[in-house]
C-alpha positions as CSV (number, residue, x, y, z in Angstrom):
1,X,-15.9,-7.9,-19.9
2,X,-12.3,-8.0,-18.8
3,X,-11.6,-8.3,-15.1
4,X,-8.0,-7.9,-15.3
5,X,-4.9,-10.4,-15.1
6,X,-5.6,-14.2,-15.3
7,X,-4.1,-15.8,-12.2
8,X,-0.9,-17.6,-13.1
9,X,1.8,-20.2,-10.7
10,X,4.7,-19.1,-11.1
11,X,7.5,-21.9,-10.4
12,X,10.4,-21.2,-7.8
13,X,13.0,-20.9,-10.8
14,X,11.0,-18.8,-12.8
15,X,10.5,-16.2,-9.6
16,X,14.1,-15.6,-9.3
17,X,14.7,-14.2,-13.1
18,X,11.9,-12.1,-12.4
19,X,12.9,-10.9,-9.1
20,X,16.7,-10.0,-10.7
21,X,14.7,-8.3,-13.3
22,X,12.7,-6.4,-10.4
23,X,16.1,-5.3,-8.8
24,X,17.7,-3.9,-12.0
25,X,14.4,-2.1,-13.7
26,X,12.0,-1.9,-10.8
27,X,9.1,-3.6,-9.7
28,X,6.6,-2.1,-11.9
29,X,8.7,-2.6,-14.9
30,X,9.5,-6.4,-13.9
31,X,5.6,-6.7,-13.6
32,X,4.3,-5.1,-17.0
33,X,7.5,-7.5,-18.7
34,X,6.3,-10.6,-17.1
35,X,2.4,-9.8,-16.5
36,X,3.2,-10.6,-12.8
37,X,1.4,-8.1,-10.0
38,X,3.9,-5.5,-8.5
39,X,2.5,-6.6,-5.0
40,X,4.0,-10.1,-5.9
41,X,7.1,-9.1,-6.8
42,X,7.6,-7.2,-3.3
43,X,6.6,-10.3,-2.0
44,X,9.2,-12.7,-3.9
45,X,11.8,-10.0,-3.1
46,X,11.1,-10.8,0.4
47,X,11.6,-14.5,0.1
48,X,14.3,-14.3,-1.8
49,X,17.0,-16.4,0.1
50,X,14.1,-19.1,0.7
51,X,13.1,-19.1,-3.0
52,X,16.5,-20.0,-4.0
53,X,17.2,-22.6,-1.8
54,X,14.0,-24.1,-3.0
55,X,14.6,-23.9,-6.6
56,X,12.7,-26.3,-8.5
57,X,10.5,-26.5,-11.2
58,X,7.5,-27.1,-8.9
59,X,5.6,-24.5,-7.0
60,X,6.2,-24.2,-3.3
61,X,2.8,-26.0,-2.5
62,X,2.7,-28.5,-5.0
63,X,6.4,-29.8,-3.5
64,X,5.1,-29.4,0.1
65,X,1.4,-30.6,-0.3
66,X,1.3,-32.9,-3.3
67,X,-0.3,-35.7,-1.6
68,X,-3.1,-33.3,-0.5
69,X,-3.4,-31.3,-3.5
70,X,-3.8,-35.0,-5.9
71,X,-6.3,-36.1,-3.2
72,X,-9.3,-34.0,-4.2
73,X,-8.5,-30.2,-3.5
74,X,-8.3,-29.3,-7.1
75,X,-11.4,-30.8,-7.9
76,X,-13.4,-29.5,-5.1
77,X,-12.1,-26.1,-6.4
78,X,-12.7,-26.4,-9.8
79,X,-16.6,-27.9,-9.1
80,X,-17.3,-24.6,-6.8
81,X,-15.8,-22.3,-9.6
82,X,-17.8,-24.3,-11.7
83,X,-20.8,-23.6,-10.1
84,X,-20.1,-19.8,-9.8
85,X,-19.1,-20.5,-5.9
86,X,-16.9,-18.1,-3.8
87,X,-13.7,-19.5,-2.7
88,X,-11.3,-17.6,0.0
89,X,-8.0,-19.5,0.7
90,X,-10.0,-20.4,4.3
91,X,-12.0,-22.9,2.1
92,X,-9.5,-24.0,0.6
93,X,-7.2,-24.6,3.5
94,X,-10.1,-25.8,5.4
95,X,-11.0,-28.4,2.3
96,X,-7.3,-29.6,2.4
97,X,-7.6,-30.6,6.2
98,X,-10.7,-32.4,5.4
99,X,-9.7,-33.9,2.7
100,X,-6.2,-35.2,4.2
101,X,-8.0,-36.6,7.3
102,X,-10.6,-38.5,5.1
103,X,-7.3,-40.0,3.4
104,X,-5.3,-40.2,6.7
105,X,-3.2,-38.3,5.6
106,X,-1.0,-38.0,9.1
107,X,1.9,-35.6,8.1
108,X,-0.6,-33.3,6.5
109,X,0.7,-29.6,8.3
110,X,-1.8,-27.1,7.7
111,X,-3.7,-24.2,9.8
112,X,-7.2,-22.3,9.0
113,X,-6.5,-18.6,10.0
């Protein structure tokens, strides 16, 4: 059964090509060439200025939450997928509060909303 597109992080140098694709074919078009939703690509567009200041070949949270995300986050994830768990990105930010408290982990900025 297929469920549709398979979830992909996208680095903040890769977004830009896809966004200047975006501007001079469309959004739709820039999706179905890079098998990126066209909701993204509005959203990139958006956050264009801050996406190239930020160019790196990281993704925006791994460069602003590394020490959380090595620190148990992923694995917490991947055991609830595992295990055929639910995850909404409440959990998750929830998860990385816990899980950055439990390391003291003092410059840890995040918010459950």
């Amino acid at each position: 059964m297929n469920l549709g597109r398979i979830r992909n992080l996208y680095t903040s140098k890769v977004k830009p090509i896809i966004i200047a694709y975006a501007e001079a074919h469309g959004n739709r078009a820039a999706g179905r060439e890079s098998n990126v939703g066209e909701s993204y690509i509005w959203e990139w567009r958006r956050m264009k200025e801050r996406l190239k200041k930020n160019a790196t070949n990281k993704t925006c949270r791994e460069r602003d939450k590394c020490k959380v995300s090595r620190s148990g986050v992923l694995e917490w994830v991947m055991d609830r997928r595992k295990r055929g768990i639910a995850i909404s990105m409440t959990e998750i930010r929830f998860q990385a509060i816990l899980i950055a408290k439990q390391n003291k982990i003092d410059d840890y900025k995040e918010s459950v909303s």
